[in-house]
py3Dmol code that shows the C-alpha trace and the ligand (Angstrom):
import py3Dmol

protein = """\
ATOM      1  CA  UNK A   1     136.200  78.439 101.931  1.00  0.00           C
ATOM      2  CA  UNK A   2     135.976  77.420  98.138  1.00  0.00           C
ATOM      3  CA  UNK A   3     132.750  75.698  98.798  1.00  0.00           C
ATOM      4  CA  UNK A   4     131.542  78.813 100.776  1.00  0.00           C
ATOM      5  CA  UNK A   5     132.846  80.822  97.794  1.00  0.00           C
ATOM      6  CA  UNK A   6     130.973  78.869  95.023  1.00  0.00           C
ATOM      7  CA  UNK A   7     127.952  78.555  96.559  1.00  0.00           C
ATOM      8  CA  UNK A   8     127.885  82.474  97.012  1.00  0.00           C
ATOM      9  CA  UNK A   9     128.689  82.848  93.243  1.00  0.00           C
ATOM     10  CA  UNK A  10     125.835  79.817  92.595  1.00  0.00           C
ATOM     11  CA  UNK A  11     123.331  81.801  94.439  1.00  0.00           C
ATOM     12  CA  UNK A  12     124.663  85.097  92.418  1.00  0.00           C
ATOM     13  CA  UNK A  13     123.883  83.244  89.377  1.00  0.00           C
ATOM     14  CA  UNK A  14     120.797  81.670  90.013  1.00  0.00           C
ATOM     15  CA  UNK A  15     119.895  85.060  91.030  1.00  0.00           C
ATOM     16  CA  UNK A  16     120.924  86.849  88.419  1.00  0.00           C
ATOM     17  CA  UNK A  17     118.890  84.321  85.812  1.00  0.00           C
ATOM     18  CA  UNK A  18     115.723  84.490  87.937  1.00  0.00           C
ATOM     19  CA  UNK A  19     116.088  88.792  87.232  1.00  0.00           C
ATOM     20  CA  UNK A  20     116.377  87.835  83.765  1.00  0.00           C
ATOM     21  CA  UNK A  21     113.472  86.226  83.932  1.00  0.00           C
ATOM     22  CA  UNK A  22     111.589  88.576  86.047  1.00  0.00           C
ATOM     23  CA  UNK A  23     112.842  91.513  83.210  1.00  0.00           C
ATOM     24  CA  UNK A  24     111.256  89.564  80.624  1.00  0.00           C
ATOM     25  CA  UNK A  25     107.685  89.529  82.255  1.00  0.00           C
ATOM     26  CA  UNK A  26     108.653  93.873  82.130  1.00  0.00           C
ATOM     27  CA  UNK A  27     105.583  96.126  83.952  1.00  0.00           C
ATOM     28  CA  UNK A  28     103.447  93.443  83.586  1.00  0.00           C
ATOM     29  CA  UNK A  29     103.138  91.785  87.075  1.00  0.00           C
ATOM     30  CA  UNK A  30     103.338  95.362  88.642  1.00  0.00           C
ATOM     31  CA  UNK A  31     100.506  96.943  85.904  1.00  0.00           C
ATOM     32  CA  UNK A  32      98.073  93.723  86.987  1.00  0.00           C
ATOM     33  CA  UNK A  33      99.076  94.171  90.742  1.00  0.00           C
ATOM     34  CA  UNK A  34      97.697  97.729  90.190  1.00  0.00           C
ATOM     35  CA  UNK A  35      95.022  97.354  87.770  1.00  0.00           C
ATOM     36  CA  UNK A  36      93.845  94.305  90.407  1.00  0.00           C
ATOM     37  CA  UNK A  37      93.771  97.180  93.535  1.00  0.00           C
ATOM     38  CA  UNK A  38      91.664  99.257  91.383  1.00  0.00           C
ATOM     39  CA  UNK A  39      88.947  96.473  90.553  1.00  0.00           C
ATOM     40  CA  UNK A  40      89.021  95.758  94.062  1.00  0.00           C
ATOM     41  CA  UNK A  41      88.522  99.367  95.516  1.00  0.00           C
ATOM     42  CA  UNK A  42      86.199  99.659  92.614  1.00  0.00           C
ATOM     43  CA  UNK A  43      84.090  96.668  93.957  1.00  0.00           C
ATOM     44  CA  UNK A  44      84.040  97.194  97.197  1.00  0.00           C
ATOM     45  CA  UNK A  45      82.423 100.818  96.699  1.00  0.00           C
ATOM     46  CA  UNK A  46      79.889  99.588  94.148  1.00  0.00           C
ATOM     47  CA  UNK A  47      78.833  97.407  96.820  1.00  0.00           C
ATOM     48  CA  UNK A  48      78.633  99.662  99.380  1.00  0.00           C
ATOM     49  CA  UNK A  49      76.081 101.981  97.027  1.00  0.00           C
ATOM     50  CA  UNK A  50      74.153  99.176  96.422  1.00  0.00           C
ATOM     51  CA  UNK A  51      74.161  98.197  99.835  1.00  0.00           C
ATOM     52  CA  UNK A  52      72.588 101.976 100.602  1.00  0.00           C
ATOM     53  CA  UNK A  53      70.256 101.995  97.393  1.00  0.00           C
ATOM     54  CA  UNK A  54      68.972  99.158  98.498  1.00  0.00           C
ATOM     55  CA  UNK A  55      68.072 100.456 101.809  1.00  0.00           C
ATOM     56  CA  UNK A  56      66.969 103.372 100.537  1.00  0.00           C
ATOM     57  CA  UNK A  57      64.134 101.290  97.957  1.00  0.00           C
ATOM     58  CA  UNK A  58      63.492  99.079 101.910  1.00  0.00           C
ATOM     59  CA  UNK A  59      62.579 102.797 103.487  1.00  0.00           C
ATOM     60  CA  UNK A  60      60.273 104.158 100.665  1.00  0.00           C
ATOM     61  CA  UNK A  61      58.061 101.379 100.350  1.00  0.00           C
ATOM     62  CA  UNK A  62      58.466 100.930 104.489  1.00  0.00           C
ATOM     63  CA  UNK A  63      57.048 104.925 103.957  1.00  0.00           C
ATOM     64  CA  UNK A  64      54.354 103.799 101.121  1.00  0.00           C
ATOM     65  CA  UNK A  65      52.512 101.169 103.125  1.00  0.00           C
ATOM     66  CA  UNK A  66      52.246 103.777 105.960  1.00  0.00           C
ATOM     67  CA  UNK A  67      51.113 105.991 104.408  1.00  0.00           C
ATOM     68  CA  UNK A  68      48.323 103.691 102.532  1.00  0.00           C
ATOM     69  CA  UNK A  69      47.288 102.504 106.500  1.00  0.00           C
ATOM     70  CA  UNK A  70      46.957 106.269 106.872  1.00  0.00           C
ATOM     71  CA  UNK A  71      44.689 107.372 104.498  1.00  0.00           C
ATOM     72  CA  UNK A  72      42.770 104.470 105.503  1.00  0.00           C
ATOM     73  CA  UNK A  73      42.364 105.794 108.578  1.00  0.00           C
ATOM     74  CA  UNK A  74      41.437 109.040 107.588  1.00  0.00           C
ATOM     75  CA  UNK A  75      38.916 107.322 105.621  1.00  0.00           C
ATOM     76  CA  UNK A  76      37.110 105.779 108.330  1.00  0.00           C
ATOM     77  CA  UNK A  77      37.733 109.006 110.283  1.00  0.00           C
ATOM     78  CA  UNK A  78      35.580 110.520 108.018  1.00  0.00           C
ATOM     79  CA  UNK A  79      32.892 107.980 107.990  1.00  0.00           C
ATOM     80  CA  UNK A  80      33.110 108.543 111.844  1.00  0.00           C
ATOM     81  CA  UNK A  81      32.446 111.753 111.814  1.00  0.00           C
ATOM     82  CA  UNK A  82      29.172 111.763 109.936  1.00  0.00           C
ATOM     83  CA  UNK A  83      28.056 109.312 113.020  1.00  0.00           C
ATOM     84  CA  UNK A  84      29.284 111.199 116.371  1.00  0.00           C
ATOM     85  CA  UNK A  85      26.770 113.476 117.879  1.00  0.00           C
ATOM     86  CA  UNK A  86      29.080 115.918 120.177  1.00  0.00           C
ATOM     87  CA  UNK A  87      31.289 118.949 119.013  1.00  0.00           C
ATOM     88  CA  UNK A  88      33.598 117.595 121.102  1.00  0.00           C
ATOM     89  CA  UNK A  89      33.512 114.031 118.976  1.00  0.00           C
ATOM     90  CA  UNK A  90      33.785 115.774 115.819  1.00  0.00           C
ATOM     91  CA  UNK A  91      36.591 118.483 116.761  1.00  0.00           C
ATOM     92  CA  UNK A  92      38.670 115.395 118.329  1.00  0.00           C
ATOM     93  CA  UNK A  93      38.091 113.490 114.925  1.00  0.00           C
ATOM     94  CA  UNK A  94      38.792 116.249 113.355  1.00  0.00           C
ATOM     95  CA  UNK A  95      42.772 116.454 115.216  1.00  0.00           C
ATOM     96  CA  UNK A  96      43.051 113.146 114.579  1.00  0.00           C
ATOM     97  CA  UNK A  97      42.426 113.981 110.538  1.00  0.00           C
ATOM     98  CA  UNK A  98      45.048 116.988 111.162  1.00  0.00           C
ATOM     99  CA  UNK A  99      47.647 114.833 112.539  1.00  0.00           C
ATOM    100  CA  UNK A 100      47.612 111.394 109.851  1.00  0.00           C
ATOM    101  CA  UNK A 101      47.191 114.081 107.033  1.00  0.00           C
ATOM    102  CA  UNK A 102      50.326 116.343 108.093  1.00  0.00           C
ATOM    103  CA  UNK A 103      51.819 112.784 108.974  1.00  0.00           C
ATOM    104  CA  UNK A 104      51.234 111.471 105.610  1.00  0.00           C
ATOM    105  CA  UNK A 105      52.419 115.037 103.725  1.00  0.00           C
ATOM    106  CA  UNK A 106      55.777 114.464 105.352  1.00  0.00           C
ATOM    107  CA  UNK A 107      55.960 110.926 104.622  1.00  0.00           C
ATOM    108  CA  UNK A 108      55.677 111.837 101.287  1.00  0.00           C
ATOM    109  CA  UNK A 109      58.262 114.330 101.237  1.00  0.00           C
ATOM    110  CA  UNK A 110      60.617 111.513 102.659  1.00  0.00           C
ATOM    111  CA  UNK A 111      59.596 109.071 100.551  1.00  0.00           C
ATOM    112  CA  UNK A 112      60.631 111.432  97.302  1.00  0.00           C
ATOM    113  CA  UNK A 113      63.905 112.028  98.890  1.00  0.00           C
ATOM    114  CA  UNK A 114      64.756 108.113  99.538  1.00  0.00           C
ATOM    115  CA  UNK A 115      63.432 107.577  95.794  1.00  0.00           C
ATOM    116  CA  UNK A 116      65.780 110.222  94.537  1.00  0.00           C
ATOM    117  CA  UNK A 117      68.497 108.883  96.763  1.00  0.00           C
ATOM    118  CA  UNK A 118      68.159 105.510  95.419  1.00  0.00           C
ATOM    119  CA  UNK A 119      67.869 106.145  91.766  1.00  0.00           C
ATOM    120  CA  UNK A 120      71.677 108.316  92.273  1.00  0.00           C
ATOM    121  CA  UNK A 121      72.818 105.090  94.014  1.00  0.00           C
ATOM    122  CA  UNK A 122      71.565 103.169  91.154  1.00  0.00           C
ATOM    123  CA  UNK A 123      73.009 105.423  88.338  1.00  0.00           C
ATOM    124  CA  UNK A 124      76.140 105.901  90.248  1.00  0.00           C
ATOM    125  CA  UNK A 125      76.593 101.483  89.905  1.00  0.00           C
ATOM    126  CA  UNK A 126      75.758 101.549  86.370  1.00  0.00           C
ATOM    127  CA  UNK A 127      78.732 104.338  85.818  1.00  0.00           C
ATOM    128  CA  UNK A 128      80.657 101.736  88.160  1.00  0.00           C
ATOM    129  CA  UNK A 129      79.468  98.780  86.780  1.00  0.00           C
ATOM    130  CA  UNK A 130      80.900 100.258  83.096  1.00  0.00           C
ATOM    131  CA  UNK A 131      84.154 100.582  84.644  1.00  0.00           C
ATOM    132  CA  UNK A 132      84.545  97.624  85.823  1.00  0.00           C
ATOM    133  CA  UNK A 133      84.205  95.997  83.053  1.00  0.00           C
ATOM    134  CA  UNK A 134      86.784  98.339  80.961  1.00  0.00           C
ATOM    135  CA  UNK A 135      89.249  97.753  83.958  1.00  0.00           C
ATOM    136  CA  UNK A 136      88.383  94.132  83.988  1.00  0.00           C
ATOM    137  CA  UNK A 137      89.101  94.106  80.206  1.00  0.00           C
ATOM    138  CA  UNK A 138      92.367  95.428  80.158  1.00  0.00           C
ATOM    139  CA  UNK A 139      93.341  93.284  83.727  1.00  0.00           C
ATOM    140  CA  UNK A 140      92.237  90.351  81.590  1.00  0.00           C
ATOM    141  CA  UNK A 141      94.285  91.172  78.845  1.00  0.00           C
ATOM    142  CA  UNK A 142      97.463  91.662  80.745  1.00  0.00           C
ATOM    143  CA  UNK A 143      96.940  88.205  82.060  1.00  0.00           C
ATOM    144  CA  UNK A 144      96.634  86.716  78.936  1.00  0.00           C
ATOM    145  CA  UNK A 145     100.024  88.152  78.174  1.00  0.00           C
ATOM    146  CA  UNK A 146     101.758  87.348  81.413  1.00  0.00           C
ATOM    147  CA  UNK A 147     100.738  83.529  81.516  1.00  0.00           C
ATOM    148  CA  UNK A 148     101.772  83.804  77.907  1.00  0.00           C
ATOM    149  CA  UNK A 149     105.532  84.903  78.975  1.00  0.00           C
ATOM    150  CA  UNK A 150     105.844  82.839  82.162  1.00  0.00           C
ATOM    151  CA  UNK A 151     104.255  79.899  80.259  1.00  0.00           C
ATOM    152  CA  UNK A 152     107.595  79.839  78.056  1.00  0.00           C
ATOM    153  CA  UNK A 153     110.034  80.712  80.926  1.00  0.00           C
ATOM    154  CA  UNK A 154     107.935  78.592  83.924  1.00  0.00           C
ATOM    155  CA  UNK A 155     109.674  75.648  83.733  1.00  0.00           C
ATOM    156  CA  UNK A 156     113.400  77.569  84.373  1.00  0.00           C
ATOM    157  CA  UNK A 157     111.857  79.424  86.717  1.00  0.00           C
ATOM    158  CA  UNK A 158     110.649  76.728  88.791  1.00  0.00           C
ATOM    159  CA  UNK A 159     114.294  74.827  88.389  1.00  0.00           C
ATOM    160  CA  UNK A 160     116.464  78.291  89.558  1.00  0.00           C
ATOM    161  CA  UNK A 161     113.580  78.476  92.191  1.00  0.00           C
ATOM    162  CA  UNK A 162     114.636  75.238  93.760  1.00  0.00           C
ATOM    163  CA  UNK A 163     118.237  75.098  92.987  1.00  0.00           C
ATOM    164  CA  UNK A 164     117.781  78.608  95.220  1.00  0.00           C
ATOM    165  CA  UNK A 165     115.796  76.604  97.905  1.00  0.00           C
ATOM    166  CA  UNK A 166     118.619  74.244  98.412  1.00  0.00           C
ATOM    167  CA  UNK A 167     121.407  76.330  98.533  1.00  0.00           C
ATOM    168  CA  UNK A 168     120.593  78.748 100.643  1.00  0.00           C
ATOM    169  CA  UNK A 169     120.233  75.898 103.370  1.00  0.00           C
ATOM    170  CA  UNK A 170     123.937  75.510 102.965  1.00  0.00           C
ATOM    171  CA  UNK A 171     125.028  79.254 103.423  1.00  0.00           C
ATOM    172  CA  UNK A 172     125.154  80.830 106.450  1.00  0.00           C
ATOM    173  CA  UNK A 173     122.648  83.341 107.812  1.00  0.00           C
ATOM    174  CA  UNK A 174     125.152  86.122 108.054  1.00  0.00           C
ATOM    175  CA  UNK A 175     126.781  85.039 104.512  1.00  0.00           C
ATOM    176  CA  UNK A 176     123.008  85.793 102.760  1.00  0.00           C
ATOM    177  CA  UNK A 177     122.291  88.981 104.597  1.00  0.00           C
ATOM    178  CA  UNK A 178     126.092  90.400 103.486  1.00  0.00           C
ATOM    179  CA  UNK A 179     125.246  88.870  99.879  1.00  0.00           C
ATOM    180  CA  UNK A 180     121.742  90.518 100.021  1.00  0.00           C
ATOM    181  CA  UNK A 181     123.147  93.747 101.055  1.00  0.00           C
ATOM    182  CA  UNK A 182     125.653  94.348  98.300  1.00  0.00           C
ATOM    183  CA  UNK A 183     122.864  92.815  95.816  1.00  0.00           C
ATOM    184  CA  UNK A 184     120.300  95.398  96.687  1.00  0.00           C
ATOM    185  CA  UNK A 185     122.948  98.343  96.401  1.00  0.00           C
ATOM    186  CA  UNK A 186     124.820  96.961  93.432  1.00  0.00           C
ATOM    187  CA  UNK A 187     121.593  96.668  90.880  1.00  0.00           C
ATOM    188  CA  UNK A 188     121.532  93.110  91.602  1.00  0.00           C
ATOM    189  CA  UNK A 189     125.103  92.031  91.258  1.00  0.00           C
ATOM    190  CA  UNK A 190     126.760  91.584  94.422  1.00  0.00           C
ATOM    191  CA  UNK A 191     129.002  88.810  93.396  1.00  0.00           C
ATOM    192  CA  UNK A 192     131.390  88.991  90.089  1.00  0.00           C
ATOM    193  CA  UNK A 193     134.530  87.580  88.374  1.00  0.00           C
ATOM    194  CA  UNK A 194     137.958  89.530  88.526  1.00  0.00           C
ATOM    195  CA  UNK A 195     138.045  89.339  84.618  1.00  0.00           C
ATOM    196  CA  UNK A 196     141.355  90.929  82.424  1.00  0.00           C
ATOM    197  CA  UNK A 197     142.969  92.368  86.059  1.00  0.00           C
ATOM    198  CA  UNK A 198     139.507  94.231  86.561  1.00  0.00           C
ATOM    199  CA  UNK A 199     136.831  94.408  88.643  1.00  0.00           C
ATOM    200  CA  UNK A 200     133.493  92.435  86.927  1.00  0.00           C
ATOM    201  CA  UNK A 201     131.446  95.010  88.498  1.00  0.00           C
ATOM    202  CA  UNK A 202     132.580  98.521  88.276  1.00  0.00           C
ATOM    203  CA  UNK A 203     135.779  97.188  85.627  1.00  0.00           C
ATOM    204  CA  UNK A 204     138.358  99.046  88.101  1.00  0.00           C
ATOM    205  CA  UNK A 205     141.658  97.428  88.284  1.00  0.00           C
ATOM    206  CA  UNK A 206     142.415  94.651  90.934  1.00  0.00           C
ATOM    207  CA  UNK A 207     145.956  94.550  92.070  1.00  0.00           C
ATOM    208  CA  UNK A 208     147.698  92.100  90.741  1.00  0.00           C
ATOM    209  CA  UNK A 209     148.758  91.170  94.656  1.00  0.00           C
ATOM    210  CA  UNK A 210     145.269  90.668  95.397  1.00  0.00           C
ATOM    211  CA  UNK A 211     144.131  88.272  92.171  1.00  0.00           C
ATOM    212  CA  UNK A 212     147.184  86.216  93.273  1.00  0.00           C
ATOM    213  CA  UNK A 213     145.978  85.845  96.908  1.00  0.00           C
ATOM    214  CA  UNK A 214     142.072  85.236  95.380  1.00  0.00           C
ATOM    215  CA  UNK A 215     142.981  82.513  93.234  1.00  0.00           C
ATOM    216  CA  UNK A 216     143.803  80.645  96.609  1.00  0.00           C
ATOM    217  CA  UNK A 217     139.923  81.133  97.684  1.00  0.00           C
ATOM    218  CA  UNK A 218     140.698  80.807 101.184  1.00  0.00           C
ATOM    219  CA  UNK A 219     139.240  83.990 102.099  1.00  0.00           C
ATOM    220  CA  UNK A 220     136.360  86.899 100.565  1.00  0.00           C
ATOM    221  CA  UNK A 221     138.235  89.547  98.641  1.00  0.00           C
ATOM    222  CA  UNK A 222     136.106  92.555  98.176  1.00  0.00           C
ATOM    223  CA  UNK A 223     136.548  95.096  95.196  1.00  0.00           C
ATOM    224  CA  UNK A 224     138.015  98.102  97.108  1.00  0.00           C
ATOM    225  CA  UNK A 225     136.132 100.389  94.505  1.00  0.00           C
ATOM    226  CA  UNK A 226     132.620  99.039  94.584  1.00  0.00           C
ATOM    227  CA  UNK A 227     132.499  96.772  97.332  1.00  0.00           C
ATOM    228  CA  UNK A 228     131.615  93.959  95.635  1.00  0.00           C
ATOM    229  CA  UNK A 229     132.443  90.286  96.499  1.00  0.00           C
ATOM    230  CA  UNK A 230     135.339  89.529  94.259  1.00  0.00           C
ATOM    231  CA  UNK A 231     135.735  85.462  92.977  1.00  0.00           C
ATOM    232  CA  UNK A 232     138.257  83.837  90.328  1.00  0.00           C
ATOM    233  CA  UNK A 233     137.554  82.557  87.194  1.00  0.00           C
ATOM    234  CA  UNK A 234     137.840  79.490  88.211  1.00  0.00           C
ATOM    235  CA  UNK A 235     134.859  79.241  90.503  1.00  0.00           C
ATOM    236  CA  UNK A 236     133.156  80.780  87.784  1.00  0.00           C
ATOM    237  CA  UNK A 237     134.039  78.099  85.425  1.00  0.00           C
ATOM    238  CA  UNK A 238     132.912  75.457  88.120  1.00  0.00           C
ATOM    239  CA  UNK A 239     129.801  77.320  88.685  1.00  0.00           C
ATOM    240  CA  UNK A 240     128.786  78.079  85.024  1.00  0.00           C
ATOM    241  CA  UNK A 241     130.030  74.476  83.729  1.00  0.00           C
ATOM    242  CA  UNK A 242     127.541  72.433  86.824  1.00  0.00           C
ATOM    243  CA  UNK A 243     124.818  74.311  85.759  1.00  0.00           C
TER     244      UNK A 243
END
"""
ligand_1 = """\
1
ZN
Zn 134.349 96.843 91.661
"""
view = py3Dmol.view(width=600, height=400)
view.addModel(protein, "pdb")
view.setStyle({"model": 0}, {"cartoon": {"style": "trace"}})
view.addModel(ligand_1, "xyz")
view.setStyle({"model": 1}, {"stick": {}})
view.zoomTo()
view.show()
């Protein structure tokens, strides 16, 4: 039970250094998670415009060369018709004319419209593109400040990190998930010292009864105010002195 008891209080303190740690890196990691959504989002809709500009420049010159073939035709329509020798000839050149030129006219009109849709595309990218690199900017800067912290603290990290690893192997399943538990509703502190006949945690008195019966480890003592895992000062001092 003392073993069981330590380890829960190791864990507590590893824990509690690796939020240390954490504090010191402050908004940082959460400000670059964000600012690193927006670039993405960002990205991912510039190229989706120029996916559609693109397109856009495809279908006007698609529209262009027709209508070039067109007036060719129309050309040699006209040649044709100085040549035939029927009314008939002539007035069915003469559709034919009708039909490329109203053919062409509306070409024309679509061709404007997928020039004007892919200049907006393109303007829209260069706004886009200008945030980006603003956003990109800033993201870079934050990143430059975060390796800065972590580079002092990465070492420790890394240490608490596996020190974690290896004792959580030798805690029980249920153990953790009671320890987690109390950590997530306590701000973190789920395991503390009866220190001065008090509570570590919330500093309410601990019957003297009960410190008696804790310094015996053989069993977890809860604070009946807080609920927090109560331990003595001497697993404490075994804890804080190995590490
Ligand atoms: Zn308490």
């Amino acid at each position: 039970m003392e073993s069981k008891l330590r380890n829960l209080y190791s864990l507590q303190y590893i824990d509690s250094n690796l939020d240390e740690l954490e504090e010191m890196k402050g908004d940082l990691p959460s400000e670059i998670r964000s600012l690193e959504g927006r670039v993405e989002g960002l990205t991912a809709q510039r190229a989706a415009l120029d996916q559609a500009m693109k397109t856009a420049f495809a279908q006007r010159d698609h529209a262009d060369s027709e209508i070039v073939t067109l007036r060719d035709k129309v050309e040699r329509y006209k040649v044709q018709q100085t040549k035939v020798r029927t009314n008939k000839e002539y007035d069915a050149l003469t559709k034919e004319m009708d039909t490329a030129t109203e053919t062409i006219s509306r070409l024309e009109k679509e061709m404007e419209a997928l020039e004007n849709k892919a200049t907006l595309a393109r303007s829209e990218i260069e706004v886009l593109g200008e945030q980006l690199q603003e956003l990109q900017k800033v993201l870079d800067e934050k990143n430059v400040d975060l390796t800065e912290i972590t580079r002092t603290t990465e070492a420790e990290e890394l240490k608490f990190r596996n020190d974690r690893l290896k004792l959580v192997s030798r805690i029980t399943k249920a153990d953790i998930a009671t320890y987690e538990r109390i950590r997530k509703a306590k701000k973190g502190m789920a395991i503390v010292a009866v220190k001065r006949g008090a509570c570590g945690g919330c500093f309410n008195r601990v019957p003297p009864q009960k410190i008696l019966e804790l310094k015996q480890n053989s069993r977890i003592y809860t604070c009946e105010h807080c609920g927090r895992i109560l331990v003595s000062d001497e697993i404490v001092a075994s804890v804080n002195s190995a590490s």
